[in-house]
MARGU-924311 format. One record per atom (N, C-alpha, C, CB): residue in one letter; x, z, y; atom name. Coordinates in steps of 0.2 Angstrom, whole numbers, plus 5000, padded with zeros to 4 digits. Glycine has a CB too. Layout:
<pts>
   aa      X      Z      Y   at
    a      X      Z      Y   CA
...
</pts>
This chain:
<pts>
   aa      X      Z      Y   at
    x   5004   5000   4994    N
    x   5000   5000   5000   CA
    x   5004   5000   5006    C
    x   4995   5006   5000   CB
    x   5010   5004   5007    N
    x   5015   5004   5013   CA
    x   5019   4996   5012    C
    x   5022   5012   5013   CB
    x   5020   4995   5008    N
    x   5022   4986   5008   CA
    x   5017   4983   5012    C
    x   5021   4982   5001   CB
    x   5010   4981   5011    N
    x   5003   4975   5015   CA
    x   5007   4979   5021    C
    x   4991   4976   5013   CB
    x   5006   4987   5023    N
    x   5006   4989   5030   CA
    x   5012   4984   5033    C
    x   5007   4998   5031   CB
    x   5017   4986   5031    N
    x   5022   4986   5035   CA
    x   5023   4978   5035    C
    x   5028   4990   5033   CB
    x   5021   4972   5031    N
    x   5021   4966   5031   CA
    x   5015   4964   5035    C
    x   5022   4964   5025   CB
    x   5008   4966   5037    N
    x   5006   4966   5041   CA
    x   5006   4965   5050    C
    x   5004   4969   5039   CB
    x   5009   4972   5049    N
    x   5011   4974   5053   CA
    x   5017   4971   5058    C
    x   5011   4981   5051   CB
    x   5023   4969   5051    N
    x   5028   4964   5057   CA
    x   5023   4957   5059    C
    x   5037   4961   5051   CB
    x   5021   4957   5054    N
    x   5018   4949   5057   CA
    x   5016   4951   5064    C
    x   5011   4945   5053   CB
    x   5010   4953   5065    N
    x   5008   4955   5069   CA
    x   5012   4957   5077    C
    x   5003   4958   5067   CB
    x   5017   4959   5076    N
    x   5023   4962   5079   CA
    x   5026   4957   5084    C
    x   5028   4964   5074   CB
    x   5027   4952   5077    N
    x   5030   4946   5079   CA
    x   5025   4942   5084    C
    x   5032   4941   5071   CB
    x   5018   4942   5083    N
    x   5013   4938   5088   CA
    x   5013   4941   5093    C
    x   5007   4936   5086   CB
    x   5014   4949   5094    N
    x   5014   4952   5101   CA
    x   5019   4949   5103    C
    x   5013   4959   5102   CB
    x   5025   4949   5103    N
    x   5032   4947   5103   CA
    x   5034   4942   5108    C
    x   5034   4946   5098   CB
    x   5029   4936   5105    N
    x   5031   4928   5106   CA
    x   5024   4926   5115    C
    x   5026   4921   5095   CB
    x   5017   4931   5112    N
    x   5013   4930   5116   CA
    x   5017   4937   5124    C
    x   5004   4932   5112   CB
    x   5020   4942   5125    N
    x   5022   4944   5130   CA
    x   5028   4941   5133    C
    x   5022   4949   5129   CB
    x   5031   4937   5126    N
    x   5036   4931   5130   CA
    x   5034   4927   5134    C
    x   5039   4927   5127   CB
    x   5029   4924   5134    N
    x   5024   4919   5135   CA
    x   5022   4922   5144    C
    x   5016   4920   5129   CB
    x   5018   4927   5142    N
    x   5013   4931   5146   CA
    x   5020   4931   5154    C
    x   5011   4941   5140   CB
    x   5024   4935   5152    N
    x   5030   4937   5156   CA
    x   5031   4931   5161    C
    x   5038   4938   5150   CB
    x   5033   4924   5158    N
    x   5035   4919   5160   CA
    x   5031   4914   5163    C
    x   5036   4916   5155   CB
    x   5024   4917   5162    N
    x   5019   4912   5166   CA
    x   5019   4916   5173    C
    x   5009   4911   5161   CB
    x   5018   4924   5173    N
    x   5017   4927   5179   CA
    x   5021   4925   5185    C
    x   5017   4934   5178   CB
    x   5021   4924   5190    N
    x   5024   4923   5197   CA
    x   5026   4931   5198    C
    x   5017   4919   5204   CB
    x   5034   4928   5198    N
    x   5038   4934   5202   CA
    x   5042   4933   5206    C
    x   5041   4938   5198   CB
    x   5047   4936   5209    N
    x   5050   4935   5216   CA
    x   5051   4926   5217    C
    x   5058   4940   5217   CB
    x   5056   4924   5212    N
    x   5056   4918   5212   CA
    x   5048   4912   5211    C
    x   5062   4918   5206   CB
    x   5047   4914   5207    N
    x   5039   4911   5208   CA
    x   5037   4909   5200    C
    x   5039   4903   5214   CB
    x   5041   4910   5195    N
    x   5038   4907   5188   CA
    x   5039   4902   5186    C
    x   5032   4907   5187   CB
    x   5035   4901   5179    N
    x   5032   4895   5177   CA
    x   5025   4895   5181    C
    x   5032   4895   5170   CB
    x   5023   4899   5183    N
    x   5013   4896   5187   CA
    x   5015   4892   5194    C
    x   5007   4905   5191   CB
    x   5021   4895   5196    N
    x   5024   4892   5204   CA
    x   5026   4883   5200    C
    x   5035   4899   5209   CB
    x   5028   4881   5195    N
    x   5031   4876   5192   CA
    x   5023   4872   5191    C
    x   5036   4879   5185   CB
    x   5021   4877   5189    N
    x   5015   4872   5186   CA
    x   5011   4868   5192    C
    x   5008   4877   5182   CB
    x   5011   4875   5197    N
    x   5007   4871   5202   CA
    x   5012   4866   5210    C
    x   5001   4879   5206   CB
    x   5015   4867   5207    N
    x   5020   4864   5213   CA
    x   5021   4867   5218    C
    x   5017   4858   5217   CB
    x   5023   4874   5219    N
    x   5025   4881   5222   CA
    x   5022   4880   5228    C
    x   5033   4882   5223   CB
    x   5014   4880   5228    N
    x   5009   4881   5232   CA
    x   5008   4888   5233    C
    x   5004   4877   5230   CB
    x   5007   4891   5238    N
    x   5008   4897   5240   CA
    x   5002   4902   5236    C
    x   5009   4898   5247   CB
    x   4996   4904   5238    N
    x   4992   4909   5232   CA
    x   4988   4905   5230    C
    x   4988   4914   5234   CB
    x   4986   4897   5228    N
    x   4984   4893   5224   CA
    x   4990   4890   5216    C
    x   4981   4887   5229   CB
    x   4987   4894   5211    N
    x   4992   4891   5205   CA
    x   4988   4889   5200    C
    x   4997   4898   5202   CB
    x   4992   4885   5195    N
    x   4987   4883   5191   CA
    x   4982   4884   5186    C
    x   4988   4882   5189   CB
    x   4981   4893   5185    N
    x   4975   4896   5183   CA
    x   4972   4899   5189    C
    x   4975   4900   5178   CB
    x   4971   4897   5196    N
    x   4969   4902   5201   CA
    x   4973   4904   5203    C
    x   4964   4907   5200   CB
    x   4968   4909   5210    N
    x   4971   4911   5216   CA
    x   4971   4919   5212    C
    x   4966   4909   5226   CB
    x   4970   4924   5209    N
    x   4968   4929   5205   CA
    x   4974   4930   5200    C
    x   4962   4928   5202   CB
    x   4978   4925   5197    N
    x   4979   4927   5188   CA
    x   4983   4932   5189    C
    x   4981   4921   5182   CB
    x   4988   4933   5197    N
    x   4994   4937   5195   CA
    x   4989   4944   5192    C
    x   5000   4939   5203   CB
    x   4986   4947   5196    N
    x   4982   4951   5194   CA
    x   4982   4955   5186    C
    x   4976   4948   5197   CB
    x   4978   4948   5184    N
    x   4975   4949   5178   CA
    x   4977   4947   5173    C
    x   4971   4947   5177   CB
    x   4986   4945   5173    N
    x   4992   4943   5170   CA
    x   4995   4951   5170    C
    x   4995   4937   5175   CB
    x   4996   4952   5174    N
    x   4998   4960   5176   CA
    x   4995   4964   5169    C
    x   4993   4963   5184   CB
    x   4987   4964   5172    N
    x   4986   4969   5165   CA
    x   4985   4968   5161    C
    x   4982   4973   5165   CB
    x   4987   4961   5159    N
    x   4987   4957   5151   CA
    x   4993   4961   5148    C
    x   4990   4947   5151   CB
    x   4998   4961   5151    N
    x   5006   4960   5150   CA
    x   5006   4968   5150    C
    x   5010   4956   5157   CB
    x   5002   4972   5154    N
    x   5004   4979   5152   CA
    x   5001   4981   5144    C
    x   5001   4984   5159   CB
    x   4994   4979   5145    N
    x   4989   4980   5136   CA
    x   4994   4978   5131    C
    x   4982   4974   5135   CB
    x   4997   4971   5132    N
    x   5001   4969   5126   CA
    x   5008   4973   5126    C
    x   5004   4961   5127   CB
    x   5010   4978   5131    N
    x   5016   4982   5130   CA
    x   5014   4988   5125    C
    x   5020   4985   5137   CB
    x   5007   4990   5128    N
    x   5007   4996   5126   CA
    x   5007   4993   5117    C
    x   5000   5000   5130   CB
    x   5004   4990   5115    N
    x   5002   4988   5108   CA
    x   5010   4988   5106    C
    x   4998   4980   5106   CB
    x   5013   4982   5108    N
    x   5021   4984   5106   CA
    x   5024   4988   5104    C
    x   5025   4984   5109   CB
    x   5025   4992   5110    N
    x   5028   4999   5109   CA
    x   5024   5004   5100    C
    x   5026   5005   5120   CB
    x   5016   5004   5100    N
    x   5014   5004   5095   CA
    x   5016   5002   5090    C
    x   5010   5004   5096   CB
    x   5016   4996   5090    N
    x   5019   4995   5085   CA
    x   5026   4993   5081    C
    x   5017   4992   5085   CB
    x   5030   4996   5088    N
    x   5036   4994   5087   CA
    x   5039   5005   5083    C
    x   5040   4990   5096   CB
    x   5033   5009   5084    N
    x   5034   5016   5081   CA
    x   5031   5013   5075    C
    x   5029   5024   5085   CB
    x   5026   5013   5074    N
    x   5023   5011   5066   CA
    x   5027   5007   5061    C
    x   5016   5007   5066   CB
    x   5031   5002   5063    N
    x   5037   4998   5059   CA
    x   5041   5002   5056    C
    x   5040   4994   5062   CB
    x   5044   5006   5061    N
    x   5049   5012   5061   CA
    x   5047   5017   5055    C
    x   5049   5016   5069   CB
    x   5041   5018   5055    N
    x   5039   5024   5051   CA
    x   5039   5022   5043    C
    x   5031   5026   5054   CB
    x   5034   5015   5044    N
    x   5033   5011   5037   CA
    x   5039   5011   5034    C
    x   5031   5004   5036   CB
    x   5044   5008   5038    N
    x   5051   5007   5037   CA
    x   5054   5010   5032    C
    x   5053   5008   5041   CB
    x   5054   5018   5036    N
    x   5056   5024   5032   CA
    x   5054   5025   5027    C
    x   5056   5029   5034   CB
    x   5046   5023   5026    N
    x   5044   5026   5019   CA
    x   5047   5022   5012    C
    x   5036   5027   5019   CB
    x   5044   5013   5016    N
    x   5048   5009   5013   CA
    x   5054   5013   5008    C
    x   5051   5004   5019   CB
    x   5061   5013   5012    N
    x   5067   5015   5010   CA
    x   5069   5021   5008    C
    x   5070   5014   5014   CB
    x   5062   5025   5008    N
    x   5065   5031   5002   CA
    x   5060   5030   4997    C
    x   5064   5039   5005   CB
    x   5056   5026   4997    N
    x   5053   5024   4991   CA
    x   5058   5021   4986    C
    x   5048   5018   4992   CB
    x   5062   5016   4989    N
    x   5067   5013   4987   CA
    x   5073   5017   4983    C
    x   5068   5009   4992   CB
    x   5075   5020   4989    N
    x   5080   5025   4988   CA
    x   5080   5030   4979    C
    x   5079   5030   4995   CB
    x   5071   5031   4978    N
    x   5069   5038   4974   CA
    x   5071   5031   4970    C
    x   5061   5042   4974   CB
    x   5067   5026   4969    N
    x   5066   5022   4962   CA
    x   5072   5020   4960    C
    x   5063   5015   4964   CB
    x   5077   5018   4964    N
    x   5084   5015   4962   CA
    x   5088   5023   4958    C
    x   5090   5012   4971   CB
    x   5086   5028   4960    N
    x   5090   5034   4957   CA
    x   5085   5036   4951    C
    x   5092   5041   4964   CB
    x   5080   5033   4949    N
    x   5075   5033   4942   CA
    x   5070   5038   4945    C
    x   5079   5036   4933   CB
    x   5069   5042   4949    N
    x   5063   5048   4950   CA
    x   5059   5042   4953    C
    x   5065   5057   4955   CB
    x   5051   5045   4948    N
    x   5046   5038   4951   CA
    x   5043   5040   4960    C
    x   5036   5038   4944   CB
    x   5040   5036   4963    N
    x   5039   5039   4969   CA
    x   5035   5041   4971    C
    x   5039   5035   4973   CB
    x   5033   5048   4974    N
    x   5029   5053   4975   CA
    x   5025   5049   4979    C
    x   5032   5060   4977   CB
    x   5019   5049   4979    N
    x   5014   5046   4985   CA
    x   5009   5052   4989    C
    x   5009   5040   4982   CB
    x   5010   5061   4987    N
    x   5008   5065   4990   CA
    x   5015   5067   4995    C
    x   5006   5069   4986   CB
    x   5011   5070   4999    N
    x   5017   5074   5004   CA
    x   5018   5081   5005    C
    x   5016   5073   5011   CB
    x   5020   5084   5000    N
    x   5021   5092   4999   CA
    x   5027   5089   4997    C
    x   5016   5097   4993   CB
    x   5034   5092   4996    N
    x   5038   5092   4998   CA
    x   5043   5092   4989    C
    x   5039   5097   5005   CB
    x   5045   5089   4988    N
    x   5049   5087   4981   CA
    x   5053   5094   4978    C
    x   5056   5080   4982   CB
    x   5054   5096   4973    N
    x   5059   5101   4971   CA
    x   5065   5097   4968    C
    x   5057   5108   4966   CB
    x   5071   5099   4971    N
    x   5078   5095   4967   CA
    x   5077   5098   4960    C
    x   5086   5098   4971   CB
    x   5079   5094   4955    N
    x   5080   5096   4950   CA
    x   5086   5099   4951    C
    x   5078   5093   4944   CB
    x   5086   5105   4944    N
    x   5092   5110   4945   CA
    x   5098   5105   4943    C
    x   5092   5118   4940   CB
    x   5104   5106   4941    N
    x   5110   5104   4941   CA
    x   5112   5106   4932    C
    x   5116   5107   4948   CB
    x   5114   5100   4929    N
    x   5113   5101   4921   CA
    x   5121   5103   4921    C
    x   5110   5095   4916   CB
    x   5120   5110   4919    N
    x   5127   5115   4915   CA
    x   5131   5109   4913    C
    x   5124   5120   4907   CB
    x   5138   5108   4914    N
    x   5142   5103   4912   CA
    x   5147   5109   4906    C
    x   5147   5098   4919   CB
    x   5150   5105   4901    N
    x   5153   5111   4895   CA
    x   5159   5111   4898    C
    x   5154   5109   4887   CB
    x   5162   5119   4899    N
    x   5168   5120   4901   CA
    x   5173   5117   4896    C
    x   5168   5127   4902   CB
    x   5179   5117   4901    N
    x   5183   5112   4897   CA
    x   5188   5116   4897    C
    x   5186   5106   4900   CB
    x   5191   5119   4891    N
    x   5194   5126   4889   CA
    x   5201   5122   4885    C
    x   5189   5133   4884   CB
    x   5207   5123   4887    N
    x   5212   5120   4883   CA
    x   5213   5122   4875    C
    x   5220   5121   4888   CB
    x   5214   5118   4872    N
    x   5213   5121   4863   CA
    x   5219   5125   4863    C
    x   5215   5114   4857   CB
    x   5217   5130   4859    N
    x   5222   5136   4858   CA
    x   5224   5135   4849    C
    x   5218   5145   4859   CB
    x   5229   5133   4851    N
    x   5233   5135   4843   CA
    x   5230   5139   4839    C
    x   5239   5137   4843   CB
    x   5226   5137   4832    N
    x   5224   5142   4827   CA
    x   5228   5145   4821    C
    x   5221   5140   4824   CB
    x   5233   5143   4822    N
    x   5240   5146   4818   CA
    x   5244   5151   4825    C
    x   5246   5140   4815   CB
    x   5248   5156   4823    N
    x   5252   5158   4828   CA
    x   5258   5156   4823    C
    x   5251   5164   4832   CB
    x   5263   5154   4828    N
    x   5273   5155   4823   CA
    x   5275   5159   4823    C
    x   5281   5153   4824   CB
    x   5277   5164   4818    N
    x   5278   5169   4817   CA
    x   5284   5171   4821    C
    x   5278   5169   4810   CB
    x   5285   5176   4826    N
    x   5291   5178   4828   CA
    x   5296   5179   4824    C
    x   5290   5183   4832   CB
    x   5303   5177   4827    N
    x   5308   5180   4823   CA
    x   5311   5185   4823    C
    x   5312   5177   4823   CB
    x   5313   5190   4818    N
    x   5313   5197   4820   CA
    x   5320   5202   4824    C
    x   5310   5200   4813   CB
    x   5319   5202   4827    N
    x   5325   5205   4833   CA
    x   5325   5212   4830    C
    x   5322   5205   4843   CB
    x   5332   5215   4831    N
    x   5335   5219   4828   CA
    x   5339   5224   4834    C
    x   5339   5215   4822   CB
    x   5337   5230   4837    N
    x   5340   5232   4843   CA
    x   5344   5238   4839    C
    x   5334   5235   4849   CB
    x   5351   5239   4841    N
    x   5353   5242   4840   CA
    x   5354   5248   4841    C
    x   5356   5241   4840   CB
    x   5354   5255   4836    N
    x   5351   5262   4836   CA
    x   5354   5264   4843    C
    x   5354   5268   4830   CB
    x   5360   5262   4845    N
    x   5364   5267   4850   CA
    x   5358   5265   4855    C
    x   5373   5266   4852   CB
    x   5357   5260   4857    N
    x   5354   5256   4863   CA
    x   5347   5259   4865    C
    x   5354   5247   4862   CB
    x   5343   5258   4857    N
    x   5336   5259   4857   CA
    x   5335   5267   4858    C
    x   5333   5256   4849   CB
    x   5328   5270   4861    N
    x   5329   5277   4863   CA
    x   5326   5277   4857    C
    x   5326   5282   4870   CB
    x   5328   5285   4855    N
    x   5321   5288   4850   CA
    x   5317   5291   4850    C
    x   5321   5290   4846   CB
    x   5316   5290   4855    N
    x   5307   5293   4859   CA
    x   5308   5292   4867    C
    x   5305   5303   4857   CB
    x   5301   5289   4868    N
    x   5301   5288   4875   CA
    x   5295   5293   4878    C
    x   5299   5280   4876   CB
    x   5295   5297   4883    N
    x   5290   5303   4887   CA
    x   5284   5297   4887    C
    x   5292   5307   4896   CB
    x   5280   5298   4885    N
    x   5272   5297   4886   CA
    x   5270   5297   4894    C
    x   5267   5303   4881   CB
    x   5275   5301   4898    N
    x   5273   5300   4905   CA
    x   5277   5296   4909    C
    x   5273   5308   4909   CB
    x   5282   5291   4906    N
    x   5284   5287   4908   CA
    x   5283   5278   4907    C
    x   5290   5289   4907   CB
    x   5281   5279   4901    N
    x   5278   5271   4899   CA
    x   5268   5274   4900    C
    x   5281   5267   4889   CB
    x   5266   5268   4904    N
    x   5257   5269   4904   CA
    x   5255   5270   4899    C
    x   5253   5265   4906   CB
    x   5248   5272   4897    N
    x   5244   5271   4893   CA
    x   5242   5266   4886    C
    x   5240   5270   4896   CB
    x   5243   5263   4890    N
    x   5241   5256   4886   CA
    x   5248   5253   4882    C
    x   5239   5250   4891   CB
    x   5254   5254   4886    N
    x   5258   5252   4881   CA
    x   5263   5260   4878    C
    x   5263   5246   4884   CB
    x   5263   5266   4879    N
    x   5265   5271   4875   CA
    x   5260   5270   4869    C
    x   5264   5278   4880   CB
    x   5265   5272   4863    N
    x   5263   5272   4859   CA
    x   5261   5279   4855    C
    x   5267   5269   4856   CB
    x   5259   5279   4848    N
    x   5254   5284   4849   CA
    x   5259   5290   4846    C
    x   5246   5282   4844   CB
    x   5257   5296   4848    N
    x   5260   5302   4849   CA
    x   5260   5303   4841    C
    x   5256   5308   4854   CB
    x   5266   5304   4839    N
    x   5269   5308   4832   CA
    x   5265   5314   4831    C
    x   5277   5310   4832   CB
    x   5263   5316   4826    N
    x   5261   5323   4824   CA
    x   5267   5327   4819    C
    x   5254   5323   4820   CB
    x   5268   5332   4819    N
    x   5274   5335   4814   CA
    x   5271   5334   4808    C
    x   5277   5342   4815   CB
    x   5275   5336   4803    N
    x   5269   5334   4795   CA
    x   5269   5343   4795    C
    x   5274   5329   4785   CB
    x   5271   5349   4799    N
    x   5271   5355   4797   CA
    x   5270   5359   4802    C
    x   5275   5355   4793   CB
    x   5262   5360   4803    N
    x   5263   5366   4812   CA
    x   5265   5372   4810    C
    x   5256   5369   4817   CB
    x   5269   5375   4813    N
    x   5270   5381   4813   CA
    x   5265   5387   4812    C
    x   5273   5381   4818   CB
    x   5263   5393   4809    N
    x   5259   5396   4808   CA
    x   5260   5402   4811    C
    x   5258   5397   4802   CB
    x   5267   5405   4812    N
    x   5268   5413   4815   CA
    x   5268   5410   4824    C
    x   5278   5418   4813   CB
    x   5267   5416   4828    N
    x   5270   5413   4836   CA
    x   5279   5414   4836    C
    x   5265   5420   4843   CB
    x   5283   5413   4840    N
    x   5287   5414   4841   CA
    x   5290   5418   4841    C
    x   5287   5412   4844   CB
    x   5295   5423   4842    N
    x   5297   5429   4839   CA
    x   5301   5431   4845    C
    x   5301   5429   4833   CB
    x   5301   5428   4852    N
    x   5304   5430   4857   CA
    x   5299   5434   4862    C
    x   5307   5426   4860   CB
    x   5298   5440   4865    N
    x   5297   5442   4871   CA
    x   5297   5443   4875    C
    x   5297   5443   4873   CB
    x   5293   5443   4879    N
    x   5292   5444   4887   CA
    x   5297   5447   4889    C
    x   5287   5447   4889   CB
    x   5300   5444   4894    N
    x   5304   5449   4899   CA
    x   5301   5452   4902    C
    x   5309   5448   4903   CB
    x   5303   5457   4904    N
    x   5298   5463   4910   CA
    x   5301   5469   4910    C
    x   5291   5464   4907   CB
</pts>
């Protein structure tokens, strides 16, 4: 239906167009026209009458005002034209209500995670020598996470100590 409009509507565009070219050209202005040509630049006798500037006048303004009308309504069709177009070419069919479209959401693409080796190589086994390696490290100097886990003795003690309070 916005296609007949707007093909309609240029035609008819086009005949305002050609007839205020027309219109424009016949009226007598400072220089005198084509009416001054027609009539042999006789002073207020021209070839349609002693009147037509008049009624040339408000020919010429009627046919602007339609113009200018129609030259918004082209504009408008236009647009709709081209987002008809626009929707169709991108596959979504064309809505012909006017409440306002919802974007569809954006389809999840699969993260692209580099392949991790399902074998590990087996490290080769490093050997630190006793003098170098401590044999025990304070638990308050390596963190949490890498202090390892606290030895128990294989034998607690049962009596208390056998020393004394000084005093």
């Amino acid at each position: 239906m916005v296609g007949f409009f707007f093909w309609f509507f240029l035609v008819l565009f086009t005949f305002i167009s050609l007839m205020l070219i027309l219109l424009i050209l016949i009226q007598k202005g400072r220089g005198g026209g084509l009416s001054s040509a027609f009539s042999g630049g006789g002073g207020g006798n021209t070839a349609f009458g002693s009147k037509t500037g008049d009624v040339l006048t408000w020919i010429t303004s009627i046919g602007f005002g339609i113009f200018l009308v129609l030259a918004v309504s082209l504009n408008l069709l236009a647009n709709a034209r081209q987002k008809a177009a626009d929707k169709e070419a991108a596959g979504v069919p064309a809505v012909t209500n006017l409440e306002p479209a919802v974007p569809p959401a954006p389809k999840p693409t699969p993260a692209t995670v580099p392949a991790v080796p399902t074998t590990v190589p087996a490290a080769a086994p490093t050997t630190v020598p006793a003098a170098i390696a401590p044999a025990t490290v304070p638990a308050a100097v390596v963190p949490a996470a890498v202090a390892p886990a606290a030895t128990v003795p294989a034998a607690l003690p049962t009596t208390a100590p056998a020393t004394k309070p000084a005093g």
